[in-house]
C-alpha positions in Angstrom: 99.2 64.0 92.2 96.2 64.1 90.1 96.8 63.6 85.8 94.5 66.1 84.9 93.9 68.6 81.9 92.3 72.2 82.6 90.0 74.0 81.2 92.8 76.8 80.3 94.8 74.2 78.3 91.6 72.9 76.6 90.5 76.4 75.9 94.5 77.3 74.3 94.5 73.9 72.1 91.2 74.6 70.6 92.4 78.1 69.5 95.7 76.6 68.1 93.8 74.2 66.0 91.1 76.7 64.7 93.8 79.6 64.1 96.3 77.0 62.4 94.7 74.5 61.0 91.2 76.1 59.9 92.1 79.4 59.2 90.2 81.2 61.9 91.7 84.3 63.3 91.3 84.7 67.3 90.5 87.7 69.9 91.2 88.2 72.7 88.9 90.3 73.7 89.6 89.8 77.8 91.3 93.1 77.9 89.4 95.3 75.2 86.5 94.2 73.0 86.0 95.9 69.4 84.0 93.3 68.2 80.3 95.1 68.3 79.1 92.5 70.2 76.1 93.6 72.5 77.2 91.8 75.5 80.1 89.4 76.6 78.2 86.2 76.1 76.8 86.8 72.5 78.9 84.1 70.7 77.9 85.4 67.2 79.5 88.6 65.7 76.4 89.9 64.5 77.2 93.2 62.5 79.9 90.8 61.1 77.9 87.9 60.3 75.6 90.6 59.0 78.0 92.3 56.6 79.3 88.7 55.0 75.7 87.3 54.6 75.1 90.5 52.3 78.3 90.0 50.5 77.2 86.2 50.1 73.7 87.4 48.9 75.4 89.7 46.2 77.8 86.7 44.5 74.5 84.5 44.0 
């Protein structure tokens, strides 16, 4: 039998390690998205990244 690691636990170690380590909080957004993405493969938040870059702008 083959000593192999899959995508799945790759995918579940990454999100331990950015959720415990780095302070990143994850969604699972398999079941419901509420994240005002435009489609499933935009991998930036954009009304998010939107609001904080504002917020940013206002502290300089």
């Amino acid at each position: 039998m083959a000593n192999y690691i899959s995508e799945d636990q790759i995918e579940k170690a990454i999100i331990e390690v950015f959720t415990h380590n780095l302070g990143y909080r994850h969604i699972n957004c398999l079941e419901s998205d509420t994240t005002g993405r435009q489609a499933e493969t935009d991998v930036v938040i954009k009304p998010l990244l939107r609001r904080k870059l504002v917020d940013l702008r206002s502290r300089i």
